[in-house]
N, CA, C and O atoms as a Maestro MAE file, in Angstrom:
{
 s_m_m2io_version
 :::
 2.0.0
}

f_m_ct {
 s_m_title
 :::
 protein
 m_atom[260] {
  # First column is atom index #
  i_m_mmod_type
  r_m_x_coord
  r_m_y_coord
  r_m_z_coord
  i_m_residue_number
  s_m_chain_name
  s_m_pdb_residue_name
  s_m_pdb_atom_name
  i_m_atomic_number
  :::
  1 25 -0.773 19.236 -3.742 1 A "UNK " " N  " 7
  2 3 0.201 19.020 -2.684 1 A "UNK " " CA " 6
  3 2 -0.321 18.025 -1.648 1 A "UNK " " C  " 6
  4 15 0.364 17.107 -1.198 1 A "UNK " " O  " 8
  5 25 -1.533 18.266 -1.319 2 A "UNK " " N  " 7
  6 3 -2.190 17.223 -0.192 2 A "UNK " " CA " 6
  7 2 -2.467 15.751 -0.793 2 A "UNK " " C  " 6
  8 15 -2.928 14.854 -0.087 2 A "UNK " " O  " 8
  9 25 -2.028 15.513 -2.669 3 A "UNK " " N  " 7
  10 3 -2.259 14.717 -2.452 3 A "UNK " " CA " 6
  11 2 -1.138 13.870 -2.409 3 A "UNK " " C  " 6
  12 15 -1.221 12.677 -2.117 3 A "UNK " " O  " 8
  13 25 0.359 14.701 -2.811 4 A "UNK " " N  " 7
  14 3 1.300 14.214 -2.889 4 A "UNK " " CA " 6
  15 2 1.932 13.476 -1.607 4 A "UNK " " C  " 6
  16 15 2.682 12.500 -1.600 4 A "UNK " " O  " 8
  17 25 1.279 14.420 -0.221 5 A "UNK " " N  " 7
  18 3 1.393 14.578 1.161 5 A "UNK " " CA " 6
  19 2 0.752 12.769 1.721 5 A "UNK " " C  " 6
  20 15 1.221 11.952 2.513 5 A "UNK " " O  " 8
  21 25 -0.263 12.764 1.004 6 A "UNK " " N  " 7
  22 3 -1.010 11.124 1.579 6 A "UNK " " CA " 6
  23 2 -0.301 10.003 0.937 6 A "UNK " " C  " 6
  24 15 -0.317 8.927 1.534 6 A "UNK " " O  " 8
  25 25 0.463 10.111 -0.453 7 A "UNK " " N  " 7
  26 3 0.795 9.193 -0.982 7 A "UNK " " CA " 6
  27 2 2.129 9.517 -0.385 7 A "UNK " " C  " 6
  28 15 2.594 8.426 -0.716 7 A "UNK " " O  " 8
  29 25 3.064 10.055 0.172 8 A "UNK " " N  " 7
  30 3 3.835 9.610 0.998 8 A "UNK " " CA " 6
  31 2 3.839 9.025 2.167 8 A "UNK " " C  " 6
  32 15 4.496 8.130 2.698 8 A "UNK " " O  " 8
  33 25 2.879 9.783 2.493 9 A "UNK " " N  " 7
  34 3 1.944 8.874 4.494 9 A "UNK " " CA " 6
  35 2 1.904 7.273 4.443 9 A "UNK " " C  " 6
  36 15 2.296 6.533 5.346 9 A "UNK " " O  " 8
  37 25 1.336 6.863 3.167 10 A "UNK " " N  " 7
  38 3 1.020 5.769 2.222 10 A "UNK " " CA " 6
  39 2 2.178 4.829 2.672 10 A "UNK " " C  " 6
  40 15 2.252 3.841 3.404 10 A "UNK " " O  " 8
  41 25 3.158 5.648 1.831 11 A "UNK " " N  " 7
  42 3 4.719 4.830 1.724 11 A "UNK " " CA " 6
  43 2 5.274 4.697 2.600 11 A "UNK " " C  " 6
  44 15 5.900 3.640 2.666 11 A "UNK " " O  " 8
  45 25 5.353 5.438 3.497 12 A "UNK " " N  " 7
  46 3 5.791 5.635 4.816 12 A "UNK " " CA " 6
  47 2 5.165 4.306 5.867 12 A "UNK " " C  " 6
  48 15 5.817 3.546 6.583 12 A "UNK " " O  " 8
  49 25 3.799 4.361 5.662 13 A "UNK " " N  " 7
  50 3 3.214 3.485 6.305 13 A "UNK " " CA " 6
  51 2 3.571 2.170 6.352 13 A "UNK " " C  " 6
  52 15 3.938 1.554 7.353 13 A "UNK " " O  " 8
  53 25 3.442 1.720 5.138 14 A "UNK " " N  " 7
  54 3 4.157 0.535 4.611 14 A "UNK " " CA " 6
  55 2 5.264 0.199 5.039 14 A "UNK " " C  " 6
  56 15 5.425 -0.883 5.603 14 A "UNK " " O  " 8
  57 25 6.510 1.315 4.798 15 A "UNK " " N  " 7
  58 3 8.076 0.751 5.289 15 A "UNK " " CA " 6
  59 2 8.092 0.669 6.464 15 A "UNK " " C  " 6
  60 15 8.953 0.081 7.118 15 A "UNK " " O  " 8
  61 25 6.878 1.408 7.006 16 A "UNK " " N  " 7
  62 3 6.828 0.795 9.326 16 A "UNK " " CA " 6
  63 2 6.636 -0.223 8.874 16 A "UNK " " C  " 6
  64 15 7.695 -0.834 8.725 16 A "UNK " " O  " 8
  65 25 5.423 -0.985 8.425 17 A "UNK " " N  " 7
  66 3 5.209 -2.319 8.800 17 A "UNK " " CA " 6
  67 2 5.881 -3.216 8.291 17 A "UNK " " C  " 6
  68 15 5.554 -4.343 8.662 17 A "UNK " " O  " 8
  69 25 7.088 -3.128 7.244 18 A "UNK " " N  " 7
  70 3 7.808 -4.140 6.620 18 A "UNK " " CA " 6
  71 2 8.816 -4.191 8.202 18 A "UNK " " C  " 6
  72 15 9.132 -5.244 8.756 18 A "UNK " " O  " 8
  73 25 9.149 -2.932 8.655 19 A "UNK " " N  " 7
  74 3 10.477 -2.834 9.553 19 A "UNK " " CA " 6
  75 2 9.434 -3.437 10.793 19 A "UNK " " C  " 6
  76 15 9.723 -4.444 11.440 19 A "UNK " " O  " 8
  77 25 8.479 -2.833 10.956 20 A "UNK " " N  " 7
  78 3 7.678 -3.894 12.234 20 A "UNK " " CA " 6
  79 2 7.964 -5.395 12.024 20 A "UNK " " C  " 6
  80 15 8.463 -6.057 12.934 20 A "UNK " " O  " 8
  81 25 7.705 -5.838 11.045 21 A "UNK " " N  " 7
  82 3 7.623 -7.122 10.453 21 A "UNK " " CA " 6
  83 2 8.900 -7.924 10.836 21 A "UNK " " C  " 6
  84 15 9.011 -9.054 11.313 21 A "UNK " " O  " 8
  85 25 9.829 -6.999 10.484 22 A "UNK " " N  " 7
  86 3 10.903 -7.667 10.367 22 A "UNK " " CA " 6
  87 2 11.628 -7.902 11.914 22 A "UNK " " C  " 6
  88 15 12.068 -8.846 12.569 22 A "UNK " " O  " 8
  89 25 11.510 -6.877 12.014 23 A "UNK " " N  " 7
  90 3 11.861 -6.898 13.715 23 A "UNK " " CA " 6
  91 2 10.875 -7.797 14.820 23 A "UNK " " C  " 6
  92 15 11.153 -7.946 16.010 23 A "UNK " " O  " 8
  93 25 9.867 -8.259 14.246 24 A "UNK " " N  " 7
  94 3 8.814 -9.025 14.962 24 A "UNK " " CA " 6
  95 2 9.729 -10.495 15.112 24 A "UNK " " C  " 6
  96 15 10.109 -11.035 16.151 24 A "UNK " " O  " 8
  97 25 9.937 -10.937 13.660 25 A "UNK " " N  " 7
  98 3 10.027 -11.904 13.249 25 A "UNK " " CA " 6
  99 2 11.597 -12.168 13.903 25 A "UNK " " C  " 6
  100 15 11.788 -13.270 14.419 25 A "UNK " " O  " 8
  101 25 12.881 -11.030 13.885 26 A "UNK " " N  " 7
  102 3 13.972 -11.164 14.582 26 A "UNK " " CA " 6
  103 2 13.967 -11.923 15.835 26 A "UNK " " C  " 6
  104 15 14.502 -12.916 16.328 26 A "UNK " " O  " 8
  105 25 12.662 -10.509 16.284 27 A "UNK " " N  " 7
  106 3 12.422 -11.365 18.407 27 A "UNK " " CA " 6
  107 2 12.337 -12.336 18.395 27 A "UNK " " C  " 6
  108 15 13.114 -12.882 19.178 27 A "UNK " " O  " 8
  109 25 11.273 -13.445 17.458 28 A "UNK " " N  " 7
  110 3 11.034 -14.579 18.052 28 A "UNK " " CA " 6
  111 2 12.193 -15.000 17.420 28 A "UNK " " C  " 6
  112 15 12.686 -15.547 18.406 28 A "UNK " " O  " 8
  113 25 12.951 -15.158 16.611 29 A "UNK " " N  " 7
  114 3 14.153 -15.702 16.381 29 A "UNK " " CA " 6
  115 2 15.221 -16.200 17.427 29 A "UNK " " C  " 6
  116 15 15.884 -17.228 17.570 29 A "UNK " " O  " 8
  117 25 15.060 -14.798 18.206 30 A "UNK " " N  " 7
  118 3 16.415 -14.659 19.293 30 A "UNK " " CA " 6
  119 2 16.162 -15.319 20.179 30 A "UNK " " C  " 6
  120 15 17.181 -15.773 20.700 30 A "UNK " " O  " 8
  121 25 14.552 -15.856 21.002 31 A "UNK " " N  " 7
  122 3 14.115 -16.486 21.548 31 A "UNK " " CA " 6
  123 2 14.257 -18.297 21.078 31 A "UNK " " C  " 6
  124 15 14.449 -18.942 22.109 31 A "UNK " " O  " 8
  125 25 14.225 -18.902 20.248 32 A "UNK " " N  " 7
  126 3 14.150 -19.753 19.344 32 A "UNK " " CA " 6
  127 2 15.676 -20.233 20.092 32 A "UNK " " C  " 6
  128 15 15.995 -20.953 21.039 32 A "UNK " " O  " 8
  129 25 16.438 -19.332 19.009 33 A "UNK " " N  " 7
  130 3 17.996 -19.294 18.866 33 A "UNK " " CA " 6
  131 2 18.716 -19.045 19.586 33 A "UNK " " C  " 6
  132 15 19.754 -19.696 19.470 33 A "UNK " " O  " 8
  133 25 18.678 -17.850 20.928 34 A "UNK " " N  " 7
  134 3 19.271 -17.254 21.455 34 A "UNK " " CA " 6
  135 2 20.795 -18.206 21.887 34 A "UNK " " C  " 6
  136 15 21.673 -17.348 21.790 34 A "UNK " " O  " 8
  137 25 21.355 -19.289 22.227 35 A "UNK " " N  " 7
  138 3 22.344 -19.618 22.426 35 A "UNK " " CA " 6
  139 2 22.915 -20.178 20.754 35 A "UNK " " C  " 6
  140 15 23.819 -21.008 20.659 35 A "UNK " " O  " 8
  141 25 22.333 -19.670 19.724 36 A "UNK " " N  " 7
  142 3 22.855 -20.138 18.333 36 A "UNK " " CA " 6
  143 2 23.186 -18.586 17.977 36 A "UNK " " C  " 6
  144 15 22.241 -18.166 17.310 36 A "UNK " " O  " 8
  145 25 24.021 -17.724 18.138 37 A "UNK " " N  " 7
  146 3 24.534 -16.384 17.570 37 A "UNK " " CA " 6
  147 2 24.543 -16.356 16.275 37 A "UNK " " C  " 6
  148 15 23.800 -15.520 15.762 37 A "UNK " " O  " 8
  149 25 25.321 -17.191 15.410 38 A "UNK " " N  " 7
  150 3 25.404 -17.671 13.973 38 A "UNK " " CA " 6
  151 2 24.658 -17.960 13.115 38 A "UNK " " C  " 6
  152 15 24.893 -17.934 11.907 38 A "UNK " " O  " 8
  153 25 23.328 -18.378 13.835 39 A "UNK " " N  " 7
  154 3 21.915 -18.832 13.309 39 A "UNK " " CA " 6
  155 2 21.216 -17.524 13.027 39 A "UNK " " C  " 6
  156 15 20.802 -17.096 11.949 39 A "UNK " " O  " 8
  157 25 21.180 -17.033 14.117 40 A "UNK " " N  " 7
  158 3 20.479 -15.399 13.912 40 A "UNK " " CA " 6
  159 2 21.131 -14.548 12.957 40 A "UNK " " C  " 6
  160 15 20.431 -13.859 12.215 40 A "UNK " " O  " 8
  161 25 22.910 -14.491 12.850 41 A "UNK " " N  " 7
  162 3 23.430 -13.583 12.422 41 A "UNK " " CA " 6
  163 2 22.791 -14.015 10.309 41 A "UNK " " C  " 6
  164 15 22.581 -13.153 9.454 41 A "UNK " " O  " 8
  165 25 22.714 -14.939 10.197 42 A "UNK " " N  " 7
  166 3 22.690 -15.257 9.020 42 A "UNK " " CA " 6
  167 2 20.749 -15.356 8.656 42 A "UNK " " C  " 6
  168 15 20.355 -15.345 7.490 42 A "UNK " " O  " 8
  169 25 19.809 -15.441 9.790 43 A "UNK " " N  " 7
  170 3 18.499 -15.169 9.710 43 A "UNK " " CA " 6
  171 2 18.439 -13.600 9.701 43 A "UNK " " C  " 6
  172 15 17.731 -13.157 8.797 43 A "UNK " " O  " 8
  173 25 19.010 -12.693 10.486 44 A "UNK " " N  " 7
  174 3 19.222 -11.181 10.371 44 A "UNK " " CA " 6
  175 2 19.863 -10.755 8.815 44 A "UNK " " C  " 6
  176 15 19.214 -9.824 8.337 44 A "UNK " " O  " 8
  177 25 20.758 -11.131 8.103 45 A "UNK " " N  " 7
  178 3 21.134 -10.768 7.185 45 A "UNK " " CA " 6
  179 2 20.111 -11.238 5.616 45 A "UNK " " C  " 6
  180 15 20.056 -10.644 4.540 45 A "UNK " " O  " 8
  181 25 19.456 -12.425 6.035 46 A "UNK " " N  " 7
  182 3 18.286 -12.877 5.017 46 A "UNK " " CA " 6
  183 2 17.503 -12.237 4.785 46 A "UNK " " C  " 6
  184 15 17.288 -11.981 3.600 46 A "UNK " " O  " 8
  185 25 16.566 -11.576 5.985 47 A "UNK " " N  " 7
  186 3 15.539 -10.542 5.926 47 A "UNK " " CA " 6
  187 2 15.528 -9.813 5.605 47 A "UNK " " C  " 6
  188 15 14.631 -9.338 4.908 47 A "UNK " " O  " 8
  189 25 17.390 -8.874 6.221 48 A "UNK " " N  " 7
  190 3 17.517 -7.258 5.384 48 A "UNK " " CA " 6
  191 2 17.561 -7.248 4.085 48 A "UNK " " C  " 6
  192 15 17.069 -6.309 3.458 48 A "UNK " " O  " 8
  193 25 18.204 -8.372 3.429 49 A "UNK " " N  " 7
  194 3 18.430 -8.566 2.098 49 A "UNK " " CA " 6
  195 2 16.700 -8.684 1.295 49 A "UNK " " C  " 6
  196 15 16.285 -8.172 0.255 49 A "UNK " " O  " 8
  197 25 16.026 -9.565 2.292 50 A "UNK " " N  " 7
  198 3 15.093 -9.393 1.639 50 A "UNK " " CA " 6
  199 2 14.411 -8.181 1.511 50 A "UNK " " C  " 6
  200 15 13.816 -7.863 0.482 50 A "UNK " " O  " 8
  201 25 14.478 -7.456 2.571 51 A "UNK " " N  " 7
  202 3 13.364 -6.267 2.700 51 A "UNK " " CA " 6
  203 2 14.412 -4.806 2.061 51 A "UNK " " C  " 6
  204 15 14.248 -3.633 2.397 51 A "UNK " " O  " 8
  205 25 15.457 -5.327 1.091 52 A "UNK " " N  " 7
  206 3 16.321 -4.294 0.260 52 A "UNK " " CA " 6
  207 2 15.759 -4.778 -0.677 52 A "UNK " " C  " 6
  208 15 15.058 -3.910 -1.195 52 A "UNK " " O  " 8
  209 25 15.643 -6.227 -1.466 53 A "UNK " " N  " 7
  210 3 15.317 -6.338 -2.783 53 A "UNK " " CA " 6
  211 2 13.763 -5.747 -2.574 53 A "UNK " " C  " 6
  212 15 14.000 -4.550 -2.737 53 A "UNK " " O  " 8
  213 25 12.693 -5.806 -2.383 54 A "UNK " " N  " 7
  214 3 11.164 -5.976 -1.934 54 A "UNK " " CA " 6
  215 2 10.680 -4.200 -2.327 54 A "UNK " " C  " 6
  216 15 9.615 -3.697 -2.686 54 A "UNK " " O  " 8
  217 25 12.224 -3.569 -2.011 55 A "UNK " " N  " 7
  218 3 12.245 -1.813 -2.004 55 A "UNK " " CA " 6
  219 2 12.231 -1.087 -3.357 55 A "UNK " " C  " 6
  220 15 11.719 -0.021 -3.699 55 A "UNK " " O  " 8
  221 25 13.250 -2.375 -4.286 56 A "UNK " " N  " 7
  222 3 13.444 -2.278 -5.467 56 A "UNK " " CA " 6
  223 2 12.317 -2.838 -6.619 56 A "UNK " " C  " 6
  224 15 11.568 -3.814 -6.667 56 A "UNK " " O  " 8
  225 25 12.638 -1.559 -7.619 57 A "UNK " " N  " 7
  226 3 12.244 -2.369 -8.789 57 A "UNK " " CA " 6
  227 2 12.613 -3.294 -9.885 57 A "UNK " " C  " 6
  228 15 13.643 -3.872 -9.538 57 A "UNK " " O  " 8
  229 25 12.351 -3.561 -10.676 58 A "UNK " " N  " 7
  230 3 13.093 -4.629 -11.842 58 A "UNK " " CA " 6
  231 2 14.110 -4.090 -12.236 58 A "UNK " " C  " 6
  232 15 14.913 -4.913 -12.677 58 A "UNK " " O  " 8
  233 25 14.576 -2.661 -12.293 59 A "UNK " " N  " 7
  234 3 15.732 -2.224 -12.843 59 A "UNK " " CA " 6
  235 2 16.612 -2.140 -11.736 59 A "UNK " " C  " 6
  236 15 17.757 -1.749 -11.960 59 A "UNK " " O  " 8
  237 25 16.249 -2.467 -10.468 60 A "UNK " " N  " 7
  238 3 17.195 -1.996 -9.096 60 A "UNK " " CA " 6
  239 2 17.007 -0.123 -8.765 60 A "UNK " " C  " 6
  240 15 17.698 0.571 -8.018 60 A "UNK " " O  " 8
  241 25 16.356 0.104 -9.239 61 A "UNK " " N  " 7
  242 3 15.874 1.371 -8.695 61 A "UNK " " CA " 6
  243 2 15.128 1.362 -7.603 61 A "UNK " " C  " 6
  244 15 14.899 0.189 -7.307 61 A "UNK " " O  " 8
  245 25 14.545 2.240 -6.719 62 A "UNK " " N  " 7
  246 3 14.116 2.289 -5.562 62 A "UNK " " CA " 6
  247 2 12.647 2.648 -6.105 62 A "UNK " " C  " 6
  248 15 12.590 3.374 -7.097 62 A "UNK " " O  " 8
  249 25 11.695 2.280 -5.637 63 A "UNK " " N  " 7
  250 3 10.421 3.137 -6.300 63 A "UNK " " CA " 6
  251 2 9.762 4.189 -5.953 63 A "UNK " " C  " 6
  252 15 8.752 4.387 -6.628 63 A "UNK " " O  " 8
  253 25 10.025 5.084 -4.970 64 A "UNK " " N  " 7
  254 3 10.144 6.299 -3.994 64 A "UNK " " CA " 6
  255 2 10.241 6.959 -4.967 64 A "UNK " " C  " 6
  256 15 10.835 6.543 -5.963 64 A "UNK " " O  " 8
  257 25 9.460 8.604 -4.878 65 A "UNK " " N  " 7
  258 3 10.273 10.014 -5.448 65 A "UNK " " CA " 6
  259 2 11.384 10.453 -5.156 65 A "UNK " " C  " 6
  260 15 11.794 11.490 -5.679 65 A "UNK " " O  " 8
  :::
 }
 m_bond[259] {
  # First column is bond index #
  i_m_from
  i_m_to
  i_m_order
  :::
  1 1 2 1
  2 2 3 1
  3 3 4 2
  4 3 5 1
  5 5 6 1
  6 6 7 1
  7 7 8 2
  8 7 9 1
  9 9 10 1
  10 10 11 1
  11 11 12 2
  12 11 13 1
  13 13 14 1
  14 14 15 1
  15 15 16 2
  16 15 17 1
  17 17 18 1
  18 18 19 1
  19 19 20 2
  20 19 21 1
  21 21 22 1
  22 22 23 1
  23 23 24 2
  24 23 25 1
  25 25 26 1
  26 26 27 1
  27 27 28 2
  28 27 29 1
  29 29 30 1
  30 30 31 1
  31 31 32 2
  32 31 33 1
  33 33 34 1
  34 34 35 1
  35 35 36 2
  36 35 37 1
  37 37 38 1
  38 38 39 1
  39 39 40 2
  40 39 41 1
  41 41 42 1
  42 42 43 1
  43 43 44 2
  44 43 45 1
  45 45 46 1
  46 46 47 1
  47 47 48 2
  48 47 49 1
  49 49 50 1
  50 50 51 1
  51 51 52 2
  52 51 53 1
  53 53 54 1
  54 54 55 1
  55 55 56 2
  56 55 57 1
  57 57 58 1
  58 58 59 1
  59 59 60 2
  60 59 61 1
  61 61 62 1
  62 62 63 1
  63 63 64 2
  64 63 65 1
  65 65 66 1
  66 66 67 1
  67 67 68 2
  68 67 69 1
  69 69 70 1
  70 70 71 1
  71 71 72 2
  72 71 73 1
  73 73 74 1
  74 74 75 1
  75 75 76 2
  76 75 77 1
  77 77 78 1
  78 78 79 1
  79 79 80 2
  80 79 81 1
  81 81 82 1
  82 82 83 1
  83 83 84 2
  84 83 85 1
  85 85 86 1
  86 86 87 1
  87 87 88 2
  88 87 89 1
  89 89 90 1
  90 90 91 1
  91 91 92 2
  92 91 93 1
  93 93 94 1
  94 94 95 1
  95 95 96 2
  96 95 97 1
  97 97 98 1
  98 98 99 1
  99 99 100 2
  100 99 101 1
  101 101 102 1
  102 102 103 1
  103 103 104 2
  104 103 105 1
  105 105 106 1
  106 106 107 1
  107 107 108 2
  108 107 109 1
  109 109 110 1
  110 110 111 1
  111 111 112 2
  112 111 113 1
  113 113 114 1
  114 114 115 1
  115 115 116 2
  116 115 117 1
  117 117 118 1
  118 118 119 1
  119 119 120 2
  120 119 121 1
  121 121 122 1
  122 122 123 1
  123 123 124 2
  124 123 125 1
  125 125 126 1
  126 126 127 1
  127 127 128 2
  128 127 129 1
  129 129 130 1
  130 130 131 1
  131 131 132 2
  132 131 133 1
  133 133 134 1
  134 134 135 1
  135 135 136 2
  136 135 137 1
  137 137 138 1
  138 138 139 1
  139 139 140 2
  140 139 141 1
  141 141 142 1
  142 142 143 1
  143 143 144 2
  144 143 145 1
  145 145 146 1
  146 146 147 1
  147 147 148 2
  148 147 149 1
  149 149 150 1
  150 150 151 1
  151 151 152 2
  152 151 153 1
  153 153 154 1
  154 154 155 1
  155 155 156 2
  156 155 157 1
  157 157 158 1
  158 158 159 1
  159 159 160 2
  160 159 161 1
  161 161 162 1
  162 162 163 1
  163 163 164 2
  164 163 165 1
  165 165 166 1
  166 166 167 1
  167 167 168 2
  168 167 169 1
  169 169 170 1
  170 170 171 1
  171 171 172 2
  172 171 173 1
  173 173 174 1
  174 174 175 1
  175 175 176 2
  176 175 177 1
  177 177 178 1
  178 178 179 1
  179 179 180 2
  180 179 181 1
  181 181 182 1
  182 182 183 1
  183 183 184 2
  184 183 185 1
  185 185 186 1
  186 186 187 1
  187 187 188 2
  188 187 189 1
  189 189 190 1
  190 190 191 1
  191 191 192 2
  192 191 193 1
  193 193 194 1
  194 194 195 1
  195 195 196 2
  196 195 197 1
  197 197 198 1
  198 198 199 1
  199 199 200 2
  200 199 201 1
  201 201 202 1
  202 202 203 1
  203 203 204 2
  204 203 205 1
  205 205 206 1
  206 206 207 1
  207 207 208 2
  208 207 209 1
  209 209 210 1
  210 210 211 1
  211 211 212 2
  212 211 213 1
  213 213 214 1
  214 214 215 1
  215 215 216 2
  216 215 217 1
  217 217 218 1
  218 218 219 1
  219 219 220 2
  220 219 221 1
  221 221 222 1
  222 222 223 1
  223 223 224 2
  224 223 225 1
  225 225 226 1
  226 226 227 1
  227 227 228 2
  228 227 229 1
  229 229 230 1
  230 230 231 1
  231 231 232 2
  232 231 233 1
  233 233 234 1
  234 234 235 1
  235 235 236 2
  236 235 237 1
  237 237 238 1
  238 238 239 1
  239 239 240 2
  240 239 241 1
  241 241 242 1
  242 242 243 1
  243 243 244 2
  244 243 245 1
  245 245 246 1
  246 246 247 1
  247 247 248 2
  248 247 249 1
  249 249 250 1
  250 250 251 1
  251 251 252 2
  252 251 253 1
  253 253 254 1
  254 254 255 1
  255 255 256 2
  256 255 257 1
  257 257 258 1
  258 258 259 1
  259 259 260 2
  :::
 }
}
């Protein structure tokens, strides 16, 4: 059980720092962009997309228990 317990901590860990990541990378965006709304809206939708495929595996499954 404890070890099932770390290899979720594991996974967990990881999806902070993809969502840190991503949200890092938003801020300076909005700063960059901030009077371009349209620029961001379509840099915001790139990332999520990316950090949905990145979740998946080759079959589109999720790789999580």
């Amino acid at each position: 059980m404890a070890r099932k317990l770390a290899k979720k901590q594991e996974e967990t860990t990881r999806s902070l720092q993809k969502i840190e990541s991503v949200c890092y990378a938003l801020r300076l965006r909005l700063i960059e962009y901030a009077d371009r709304p349209d620029i961001l809206r379509q840099m915001a939708k790139r990332a999520l997309d990316d950090a949905a495929a990145a979740g998946q595996d080759k079959d589109g499954e999720r790789g999580d228990d």
